[in-house]
N, C-alpha and C positions, 0 to 999 in steps of 0.2 A: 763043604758043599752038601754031605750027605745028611748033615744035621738041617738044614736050610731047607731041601727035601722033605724032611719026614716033617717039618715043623708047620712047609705049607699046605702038607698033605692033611693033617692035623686039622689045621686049620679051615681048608676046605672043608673036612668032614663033619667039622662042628658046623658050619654055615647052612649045610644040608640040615642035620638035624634039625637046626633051631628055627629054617626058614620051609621044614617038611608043614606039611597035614597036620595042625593039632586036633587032638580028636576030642571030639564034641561029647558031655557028660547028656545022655538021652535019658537020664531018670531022676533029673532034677525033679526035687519035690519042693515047689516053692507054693504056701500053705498062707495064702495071702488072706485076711479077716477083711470085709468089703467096709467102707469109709461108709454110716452111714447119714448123711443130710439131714438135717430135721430143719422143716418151712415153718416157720412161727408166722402169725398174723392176727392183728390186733380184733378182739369183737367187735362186730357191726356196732354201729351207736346211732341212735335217731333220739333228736330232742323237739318238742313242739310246743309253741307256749303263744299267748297273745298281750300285748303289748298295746297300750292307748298313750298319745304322745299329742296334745291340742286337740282337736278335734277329728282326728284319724286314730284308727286302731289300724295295726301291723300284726297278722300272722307269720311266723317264723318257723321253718322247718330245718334243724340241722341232718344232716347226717353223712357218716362217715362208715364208709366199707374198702378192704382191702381188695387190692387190685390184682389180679391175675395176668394184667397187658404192661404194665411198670416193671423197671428192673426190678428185682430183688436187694440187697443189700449183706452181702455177706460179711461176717464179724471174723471170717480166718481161723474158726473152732468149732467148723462143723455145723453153725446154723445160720438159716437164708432166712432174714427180714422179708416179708412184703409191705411194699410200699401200700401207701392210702391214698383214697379220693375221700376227697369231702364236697358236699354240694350245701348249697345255701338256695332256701326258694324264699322269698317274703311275696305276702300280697297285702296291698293298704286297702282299707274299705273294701274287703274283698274280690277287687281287680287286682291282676297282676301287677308286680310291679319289679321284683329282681328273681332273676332266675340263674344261678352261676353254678361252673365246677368247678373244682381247684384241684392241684399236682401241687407235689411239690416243685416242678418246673415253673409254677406263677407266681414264686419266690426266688427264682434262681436268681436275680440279679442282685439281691443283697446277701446272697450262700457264699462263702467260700466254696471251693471246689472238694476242702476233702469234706466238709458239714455238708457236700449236696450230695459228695458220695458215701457218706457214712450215715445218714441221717435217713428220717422217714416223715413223714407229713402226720403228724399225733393228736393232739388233741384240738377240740375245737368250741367254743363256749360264745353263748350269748353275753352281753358284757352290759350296754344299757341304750337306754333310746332317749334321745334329748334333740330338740328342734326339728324332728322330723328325720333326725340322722340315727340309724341302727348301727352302733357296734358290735362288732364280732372279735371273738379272738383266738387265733389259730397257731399252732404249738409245729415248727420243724423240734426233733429232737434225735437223738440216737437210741437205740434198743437198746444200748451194752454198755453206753457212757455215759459221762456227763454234758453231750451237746443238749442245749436247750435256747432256742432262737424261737422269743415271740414276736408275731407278725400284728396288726389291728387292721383289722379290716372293714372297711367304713361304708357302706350303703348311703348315699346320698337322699334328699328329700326328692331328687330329679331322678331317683332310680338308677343313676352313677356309682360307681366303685371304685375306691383308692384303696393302695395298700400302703402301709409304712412300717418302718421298723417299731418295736412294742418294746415295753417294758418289762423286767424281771418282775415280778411278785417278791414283794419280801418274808 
């Protein structure tokens, strides 16, 4: 009985100690170096050119600037993509005739989800004018990888616009 005693006394005492106050180390020196971000963003680009196609001439304005209101697209290594806007103005015979912007959200229906989250709206190029129809062609691609998804994008003679899936360049 006296061993049974001292063993739960024992025991008790360890229970105290180990369920006391531990005491807090106040001079932690944790010497953290800050993560720094680096925002890349593709250079503005404007192309202008004029184009005769029948008896109409078509001026054409590219251009593409990074976006400051689009997500960013981060690569997981420390650098944040900006996304791009590209705009298209044509006027035929000097009247208006298309005036548009693009995201890459005016592709999202042919993106996969991780090419819309991994990706950036890139390049964008004059392609040719035939029957009154201007082609364009506009580049989703990724910063860091190999995504590379072309779009055609097609100005109608009625000042309509279709998109479709494009072709790789060989």
């Amino acid at each position: 009985m006296k061993h049974l005693t001292m063993l739960s006394c024992a025991a008790f005492a360890l229970l105290l100690v180990s369920c006391g106050k531990k005491q807090q180390n106040e001079n932690l020196d944790l010497d953290f170096e800050p993560i720094e971000i680096t925002t890349v963003a593709d250079p503005d680009f404007t192309e202008s050119n004029t184009v005769t196609s029948g008896a109409s001439t078509f001026a054409y304005t590219i251009s593409r600037t990074a976006s400051d209101s689009l997500p960013m697209i981060d690569d997981g290594m420390n650098h944040c993509f900006k996304d791009n806007v590209v705009k298209i103005v044509v006027t035929r015979d000097g009247a208006a005739y298309f005036d548009r912007t693009f995201t890459k959200q005016s592709f999202a229906k042919f993106l996969s989800s991780s090419d819309a989250e991994q990706s950036t709206l890139g390049g964008v190029k004059f392609n040719k004018c035939e029957s009154g129809r201007m082609l364009f062609q506009v580049n989703i691609s990724s910063p860091v990888g190999d995504i590379n998804v072309p779009f055609d994008v097609t100005v109608e003679s009625d000042g309509s616009c279709s998109v479709a899936m494009g072709e790789l360049e060989a």
